[in-house]
N, C-alpha and C positions, 0 to 999 in steps of 0.2 A: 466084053472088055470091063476091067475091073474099074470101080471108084475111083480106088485110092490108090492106083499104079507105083507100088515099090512099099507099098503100107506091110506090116507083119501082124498078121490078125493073133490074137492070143485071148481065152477065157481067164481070168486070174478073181482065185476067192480070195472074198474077203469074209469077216466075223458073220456077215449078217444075208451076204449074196454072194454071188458068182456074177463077175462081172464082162459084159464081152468088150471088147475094146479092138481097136487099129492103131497102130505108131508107126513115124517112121521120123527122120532127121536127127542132125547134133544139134547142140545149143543149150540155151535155159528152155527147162521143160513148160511147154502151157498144155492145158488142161481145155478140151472143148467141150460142154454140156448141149447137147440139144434140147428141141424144146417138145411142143403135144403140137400133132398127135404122126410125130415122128420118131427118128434112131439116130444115131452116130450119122447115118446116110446123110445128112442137113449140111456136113460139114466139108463135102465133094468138093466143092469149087472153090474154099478156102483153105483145106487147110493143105496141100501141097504146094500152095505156093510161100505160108508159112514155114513149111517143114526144110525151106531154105538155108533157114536162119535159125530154126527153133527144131527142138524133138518136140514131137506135136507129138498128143496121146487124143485120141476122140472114141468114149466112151457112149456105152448106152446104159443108159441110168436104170437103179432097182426097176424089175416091172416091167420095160419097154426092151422093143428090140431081140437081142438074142442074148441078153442076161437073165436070172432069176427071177422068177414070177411067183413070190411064196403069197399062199392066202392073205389077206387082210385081216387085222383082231381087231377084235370091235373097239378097242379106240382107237383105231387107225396111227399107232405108233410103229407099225414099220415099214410104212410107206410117210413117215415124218420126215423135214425136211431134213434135222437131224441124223436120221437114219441114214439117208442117200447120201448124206454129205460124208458121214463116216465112212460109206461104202468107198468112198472117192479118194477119203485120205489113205485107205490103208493099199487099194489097187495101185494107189501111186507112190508109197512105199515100197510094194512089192517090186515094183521094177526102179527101183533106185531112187524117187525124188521125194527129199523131204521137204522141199518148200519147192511153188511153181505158180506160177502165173495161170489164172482162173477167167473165160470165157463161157459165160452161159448164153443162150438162147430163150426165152420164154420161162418154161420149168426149170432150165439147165441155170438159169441167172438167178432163181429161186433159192435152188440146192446150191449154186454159189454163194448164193447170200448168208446161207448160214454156216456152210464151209467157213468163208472169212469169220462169223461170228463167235465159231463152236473152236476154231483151227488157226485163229490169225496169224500166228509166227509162222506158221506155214504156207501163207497165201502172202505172193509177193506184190499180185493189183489183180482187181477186180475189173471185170468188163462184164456188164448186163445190155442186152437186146431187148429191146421194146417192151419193157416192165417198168414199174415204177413199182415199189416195195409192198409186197401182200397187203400188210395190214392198213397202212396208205390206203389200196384199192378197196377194200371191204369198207372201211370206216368211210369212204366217198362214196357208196353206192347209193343210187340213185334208180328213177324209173329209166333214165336215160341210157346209164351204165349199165345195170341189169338187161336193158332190152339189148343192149349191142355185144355183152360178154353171157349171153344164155346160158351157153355150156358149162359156164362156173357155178353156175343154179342148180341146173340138169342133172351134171355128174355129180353131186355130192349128194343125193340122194338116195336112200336107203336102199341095198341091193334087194333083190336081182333087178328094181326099174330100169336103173339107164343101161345097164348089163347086157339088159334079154333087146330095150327098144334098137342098142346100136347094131349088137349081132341080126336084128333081124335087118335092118339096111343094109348090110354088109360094106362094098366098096365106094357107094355114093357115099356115105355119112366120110367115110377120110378123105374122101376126096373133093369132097364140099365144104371143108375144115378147110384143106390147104388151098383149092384151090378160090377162095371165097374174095381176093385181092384184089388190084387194082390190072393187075396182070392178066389172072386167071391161071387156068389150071396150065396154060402153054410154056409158061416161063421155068415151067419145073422141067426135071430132069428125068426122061419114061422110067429110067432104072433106080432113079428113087424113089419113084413113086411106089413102082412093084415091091422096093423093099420096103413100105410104108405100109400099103397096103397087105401083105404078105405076113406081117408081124399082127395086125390088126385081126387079122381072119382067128387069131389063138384068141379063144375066149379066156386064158391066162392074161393074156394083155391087155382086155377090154374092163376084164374086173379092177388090174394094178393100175391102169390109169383112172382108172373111179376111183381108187383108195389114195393116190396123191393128190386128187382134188378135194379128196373128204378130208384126210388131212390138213389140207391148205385152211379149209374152212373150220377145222378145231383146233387139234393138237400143235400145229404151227403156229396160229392165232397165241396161247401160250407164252410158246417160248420168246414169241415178237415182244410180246407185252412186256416180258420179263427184262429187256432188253431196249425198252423206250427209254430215251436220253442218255444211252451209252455211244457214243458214234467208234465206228471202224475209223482205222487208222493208216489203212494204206491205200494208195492213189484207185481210185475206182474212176472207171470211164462208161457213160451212160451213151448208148446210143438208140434209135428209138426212127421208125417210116414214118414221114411226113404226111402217109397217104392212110395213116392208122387210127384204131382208137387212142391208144395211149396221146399220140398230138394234141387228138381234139378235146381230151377229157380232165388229162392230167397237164402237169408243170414237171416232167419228170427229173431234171436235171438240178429241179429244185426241191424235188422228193425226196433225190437222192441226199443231198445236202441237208436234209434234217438226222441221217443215219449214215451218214460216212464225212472227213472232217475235208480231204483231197478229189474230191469231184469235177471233172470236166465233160463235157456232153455237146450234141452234135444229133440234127437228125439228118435222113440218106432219102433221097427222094424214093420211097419203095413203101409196099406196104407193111404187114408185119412178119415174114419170113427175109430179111435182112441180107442171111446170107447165102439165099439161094436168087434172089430177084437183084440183090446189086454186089455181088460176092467184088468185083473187084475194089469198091468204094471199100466195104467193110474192110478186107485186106488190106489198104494203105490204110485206116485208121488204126489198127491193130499194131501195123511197123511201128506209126508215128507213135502211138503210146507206149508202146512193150518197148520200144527202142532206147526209151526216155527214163524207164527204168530197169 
């Protein structure tokens, strides 16, 4: 049984990748970003009940999934958020929208983030899941951060290390990722996980998700800085598991509000996969906001 029951699967290139993506619905188009160390799959349980009301597109970003997996160069600018974000703009020109409403997850609220920054006439509201703003989180680290976000240490590390340490785990290491919550690994969905796991096993996608974490940690770093005290301008909604580190570490909501000027925020009793542990809360968040603009 498929995911996304009535979705139209489609590859569409863009300049820089080949992007895999699922759509289906009328309406104003939103855009769904997932997050690590997942695919489009994250977005099962929410987005056909958006796809009501909205043509939903849920995308797998450069690198992940069943899109493009090009090597990394060594300054890690095509795995920049930059890069992903352009991949996004031009997949979503291709199939008709030039401006749409932007949900990310984790990475996916990252690569929105500077979607809105890089693209803003074209992003009608931002929605980020359990992040508060990269450079926010780097500039706040701490022994305390560092021990609870490891894998942002880990993965930017000079290849082949984290490359060769994940491949040789193989299906524990993704599935001790996702399954590490308040939940555990039960609350997920067997046939996501296989597509999680399955994507994971391509040593293609083990190096591209170390190269958007390298990135995060340089080339992003950049363009962030280039861009302190500009704020975004259109309605952004932060939401964020109460059972997460972002709760305990960050003021997300108030993060958000030093870089974007229409912020409203909200956390979901869940831990930091949002929209697979409470998809229907997220879902009515998403009406209540997307609805409002």
């Amino acid at each position: 049984m498929s995911l996304f029951p009535g979705f139209a699967r489609r590859r569409v290139r863009a300049s820089g990748a080949t992007i895999n993506l699922v759509s289906a619905g009328n309406g104003p188009p939103v855009l769904l970003l997932h997050g690590y160390p997942e695919t489009h799959a994250m977005w099962h349980r929410v987005a056909p009940g958006l796809a009501r009301d909205y043509t939903v597109v849920c995308a797998d970003l450069r690198g992940y999934g069943d899109s493009s997996k090009p090597k990394g160069l060594p300054d890690h600018s095509n795995y920049s958020k930059r890069a992903m974000a352009l991949d996004m703009v031009e997949i979503m020109e291709a199939l008709g929208h030039r401006s749409f409403h932007v949900v990310g997850h984790d990475r996916g609220g990252r690569v929105g983030h500077r979607l809105a920054r890089d693209h803003g006439k074209r992003v009608r509201t931002l929605t980020v899941m359990d992040i508060s703003p990269t450079l926010k989180m780097f500039e706040s680290t701490d022994q305390a951060f560092a021990t609870a976000y490891y894998h942002w240490f880990f993965l930017i590390q000079k290849p082949p290390l984290p490359e060769k340490m994940i491949a040789s785990m193989g299906p524990k290491y993704i599935l001790g990722r996702i399954g590490r919550g308040p939940g555990g690994i039960e609350v997920f969905d067997r046939r996501a996980l296989a597509e999680y796991v399955r994507c994971f096993r391509d040593p293609r996608t083990i190096h591209a998700s170390c190269e958007d974490y390298r990135a995060a940690a340089t080339i992003d770093l950049v363009h962030d800085r280039r861009d302190r005290g500009t704020k975004l301008n259109m309605p952004l909604l932060a939401l964020w598991g109460k059972r997460g580190v972002i709760q305990r570490m960050f003021d997300c909501r108030a993060d958000w509000r030093k870089v974007a000027r229409d912020v409203t925020g909200r956390t979901i009793d869940c831990g930091h996969f949002l929209p697979e542990e409470k998809p229907r809360e997220v879902l009515a968040e998403l009406r209540r906001f997307l609805g409002r603009h």
